[in-house]
C-alpha positions as CSV (number, residue, x, y, z in Angstrom):
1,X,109.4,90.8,116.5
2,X,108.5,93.3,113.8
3,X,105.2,91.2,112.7
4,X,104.2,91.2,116.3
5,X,104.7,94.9,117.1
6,X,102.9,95.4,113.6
7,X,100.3,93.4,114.8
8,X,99.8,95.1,117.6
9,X,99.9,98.6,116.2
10,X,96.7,97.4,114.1
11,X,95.2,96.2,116.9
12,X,95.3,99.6,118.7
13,X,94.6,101.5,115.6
14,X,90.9,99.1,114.9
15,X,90.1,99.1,118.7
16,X,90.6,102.9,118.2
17,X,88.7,102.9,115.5
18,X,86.1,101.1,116.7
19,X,85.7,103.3,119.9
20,X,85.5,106.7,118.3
21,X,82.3,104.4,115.4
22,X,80.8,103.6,118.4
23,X,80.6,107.2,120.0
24,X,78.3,109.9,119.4
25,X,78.2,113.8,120.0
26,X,81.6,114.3,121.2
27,X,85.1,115.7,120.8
28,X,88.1,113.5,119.9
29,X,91.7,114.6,120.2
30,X,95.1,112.9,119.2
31,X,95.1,112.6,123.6
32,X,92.6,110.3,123.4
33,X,94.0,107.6,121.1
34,X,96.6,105.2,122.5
35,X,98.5,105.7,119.8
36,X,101.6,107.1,118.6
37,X,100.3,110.9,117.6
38,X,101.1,109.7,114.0
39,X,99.1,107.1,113.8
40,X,96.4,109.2,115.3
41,X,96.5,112.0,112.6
42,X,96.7,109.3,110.1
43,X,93.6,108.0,111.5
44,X,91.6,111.1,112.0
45,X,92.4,111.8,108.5
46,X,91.0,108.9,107.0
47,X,87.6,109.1,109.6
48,X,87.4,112.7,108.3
49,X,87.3,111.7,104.4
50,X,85.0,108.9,105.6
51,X,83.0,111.5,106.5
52,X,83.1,109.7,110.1
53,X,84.4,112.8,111.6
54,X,84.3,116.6,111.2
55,X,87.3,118.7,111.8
56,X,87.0,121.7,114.1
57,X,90.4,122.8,114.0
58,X,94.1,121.7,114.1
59,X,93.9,118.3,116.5
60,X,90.1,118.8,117.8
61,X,87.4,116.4,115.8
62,X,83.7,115.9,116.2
63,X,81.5,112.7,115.9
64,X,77.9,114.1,115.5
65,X,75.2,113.0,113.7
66,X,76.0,111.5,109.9
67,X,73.3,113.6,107.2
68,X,73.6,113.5,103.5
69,X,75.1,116.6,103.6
70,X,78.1,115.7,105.9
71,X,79.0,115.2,109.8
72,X,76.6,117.7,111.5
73,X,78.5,120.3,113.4
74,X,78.0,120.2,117.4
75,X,75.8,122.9,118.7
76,X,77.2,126.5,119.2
77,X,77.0,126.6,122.9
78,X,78.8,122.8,123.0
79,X,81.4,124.0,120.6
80,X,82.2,127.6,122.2
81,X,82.7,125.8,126.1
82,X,85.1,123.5,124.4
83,X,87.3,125.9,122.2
84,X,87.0,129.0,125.2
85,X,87.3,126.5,128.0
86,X,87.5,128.6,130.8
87,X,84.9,129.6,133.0
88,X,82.5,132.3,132.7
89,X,81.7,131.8,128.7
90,X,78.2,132.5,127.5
91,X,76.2,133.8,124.4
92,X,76.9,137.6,123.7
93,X,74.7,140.5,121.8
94,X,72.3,138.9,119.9
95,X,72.7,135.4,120.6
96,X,72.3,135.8,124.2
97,X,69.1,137.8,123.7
98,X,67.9,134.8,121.8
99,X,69.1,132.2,123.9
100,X,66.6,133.9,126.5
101,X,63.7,134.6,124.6
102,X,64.0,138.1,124.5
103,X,64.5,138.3,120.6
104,X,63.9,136.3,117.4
105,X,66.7,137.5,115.6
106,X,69.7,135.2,115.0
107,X,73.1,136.6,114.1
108,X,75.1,135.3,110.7
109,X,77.7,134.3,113.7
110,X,76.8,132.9,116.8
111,X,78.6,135.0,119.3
112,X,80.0,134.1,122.8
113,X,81.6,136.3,125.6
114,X,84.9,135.1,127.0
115,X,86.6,136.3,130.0
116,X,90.2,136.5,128.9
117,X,92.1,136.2,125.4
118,X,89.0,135.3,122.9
119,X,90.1,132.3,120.4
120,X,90.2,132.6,117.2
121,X,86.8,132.9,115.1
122,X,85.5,130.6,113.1
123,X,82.9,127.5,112.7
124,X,80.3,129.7,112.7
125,X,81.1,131.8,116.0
126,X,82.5,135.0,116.8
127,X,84.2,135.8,119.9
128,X,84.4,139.3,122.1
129,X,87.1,139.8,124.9
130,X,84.8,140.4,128.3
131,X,88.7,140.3,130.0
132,X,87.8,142.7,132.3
133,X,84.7,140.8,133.8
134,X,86.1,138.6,135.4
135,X,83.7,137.8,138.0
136,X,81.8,135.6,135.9
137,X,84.6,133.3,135.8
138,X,85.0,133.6,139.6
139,X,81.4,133.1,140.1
140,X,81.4,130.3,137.5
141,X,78.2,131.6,135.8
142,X,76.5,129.1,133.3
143,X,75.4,130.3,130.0
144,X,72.3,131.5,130.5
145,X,73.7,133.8,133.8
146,X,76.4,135.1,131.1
147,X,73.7,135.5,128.3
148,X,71.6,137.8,131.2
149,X,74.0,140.0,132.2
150,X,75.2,140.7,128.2
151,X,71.1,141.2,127.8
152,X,71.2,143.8,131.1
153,X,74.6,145.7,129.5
154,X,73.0,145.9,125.7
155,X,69.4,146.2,126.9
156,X,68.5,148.5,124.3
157,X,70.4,147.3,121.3
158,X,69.2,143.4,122.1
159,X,66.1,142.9,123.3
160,X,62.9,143.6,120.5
161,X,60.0,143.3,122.8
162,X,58.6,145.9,125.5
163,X,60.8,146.2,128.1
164,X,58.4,145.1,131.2
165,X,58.3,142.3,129.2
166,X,61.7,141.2,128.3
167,X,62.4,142.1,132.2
168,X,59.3,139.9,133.3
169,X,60.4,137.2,131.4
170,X,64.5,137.4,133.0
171,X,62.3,137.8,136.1
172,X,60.5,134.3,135.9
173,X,64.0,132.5,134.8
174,X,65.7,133.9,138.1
175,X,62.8,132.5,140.5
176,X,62.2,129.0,138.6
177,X,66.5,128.7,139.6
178,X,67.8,128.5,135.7
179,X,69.3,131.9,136.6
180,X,71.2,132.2,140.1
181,X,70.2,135.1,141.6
182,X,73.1,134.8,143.7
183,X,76.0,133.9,141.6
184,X,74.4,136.9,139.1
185,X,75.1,139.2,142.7
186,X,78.2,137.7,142.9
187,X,79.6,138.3,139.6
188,X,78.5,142.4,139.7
189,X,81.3,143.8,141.1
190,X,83.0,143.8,137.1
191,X,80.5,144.4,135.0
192,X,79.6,147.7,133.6
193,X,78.0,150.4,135.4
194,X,74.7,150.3,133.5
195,X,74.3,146.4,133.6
196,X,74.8,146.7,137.8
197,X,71.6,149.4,137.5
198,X,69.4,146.9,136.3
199,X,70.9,143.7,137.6
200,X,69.8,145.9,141.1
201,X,66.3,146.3,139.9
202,X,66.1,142.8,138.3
203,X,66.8,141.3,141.8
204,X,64.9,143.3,143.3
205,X,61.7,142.5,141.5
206,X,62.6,138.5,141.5
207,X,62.0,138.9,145.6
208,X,66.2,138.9,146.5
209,X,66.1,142.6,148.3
210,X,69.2,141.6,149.9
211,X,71.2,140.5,147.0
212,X,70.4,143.9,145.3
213,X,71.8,145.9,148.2
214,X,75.0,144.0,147.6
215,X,75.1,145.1,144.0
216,X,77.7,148.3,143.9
217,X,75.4,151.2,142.6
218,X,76.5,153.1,139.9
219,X,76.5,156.8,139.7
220,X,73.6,158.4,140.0
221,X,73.0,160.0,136.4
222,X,74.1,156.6,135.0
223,X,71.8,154.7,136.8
224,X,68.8,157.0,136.4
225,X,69.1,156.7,132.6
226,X,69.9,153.0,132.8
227,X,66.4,152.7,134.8
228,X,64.7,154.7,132.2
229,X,65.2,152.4,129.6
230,X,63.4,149.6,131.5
231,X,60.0,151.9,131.1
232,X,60.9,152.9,127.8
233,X,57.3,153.2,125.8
């Protein structure tokens, strides 16, 4: 009886083995062995010193593409929705002025906006705490929606080319439909007071009239200076 269950347990453990050889760009946990979580850490373990698999963090693995440096790491944007998991995650600062075009500037750290407790940093990204925001979770923004409302509330800090032309370039992503104008009107209510200023104009100027009206406005003061800065010489 104990040859056969041995038997067996190799079996599972090759089949196993053989599943995660076969697979490419994507995560593997001890959930998705049938295994006894032993033999699973056993097994990522050796994959890992293969150099089969590449280690994330405690109980999360990624099969990518084999270089002669190592496993190569998944992309940040893959690796950030899987380690934030909940909704409304998207590039922050400088990464999300990238991601859209309007800068060539790359942080050290990739950095991603979470609504709600941040995980901890590391693999090469950063995380902020957008807790308060949490409209972009209810409105279950994709990245580049996230990315364009970080780029509306950090305008000046983010974007390195003239403003008319950073804001004619978010202009042409909300009409060709990578950018929901809608879900973007949705997802206003939380975000800061200067963001909601130009969100207003943005949808405005994309031909969505009516979802700007339903954009709170800010103060006055606030939003005048807010509009300055898209005219900014």
């Amino acid at each position: 009886m104990r040859t056969t269950t041995g038997r067996l347990d190799r079996q599972a453990v090759q089949r196993a083995r053989q599943r995660i050889l076969r697979s490419s760009d994507r995560f593997w946990t001890i959930a998705d062995i049938n295994t006894p979580p032993s033999t699973a850490q056993h097994l990522f373990a050796d994959l890992r010193q293969q150099g089969e698999l590449r280690r994330i963090r405690k109980g999360l693995y990624w099969r990518g593409v084999k270089t002669p440096l190592g496993m190569a790491p998944p992309r940040p944007e893959v690796l950030a929705s899987r380690i934030a998991e909940g909704k409304g995650t998207g590039p922050a600062g400088l990464s999300a002025a990238n991601m859209l075009r309007l800068s060539t500037q790359i942080p050290r750290r990739a950095e991603y906006a979470v609504v709600g407790r941040p995980p901890a940093d590391g693999n090469g990204l950063r995380f902020v705490s957008r807790s308060a925001r949490r409209g972009r979770a209810d409105s279950e923004l994709n990245q580049f929606e996230v990315a364009a409302l970080e780029v509306l509330d950090g305008w000046n800090q983010l974007i390195e080319m003239m403003p008319d032309e950073a804001m004619t370039r978010l202009v042409g992503l909300v009409r060709s439909g990578a950018i929901s104008a809608d879900r973007l009107a949705k997802a206003s209510e939380t975000e800061p007071a200067s963001a909601r200023a130009r969100l207003k104009y943005l949808l405005g100027r994309s031909g969505h009239a009516d979802l700007a009206d339903t954009v709170s406005r800010p103060d006055p003061r606030t939003e005048a200076k807010a509009l300055e800065e898209l005219v900014r010489a």
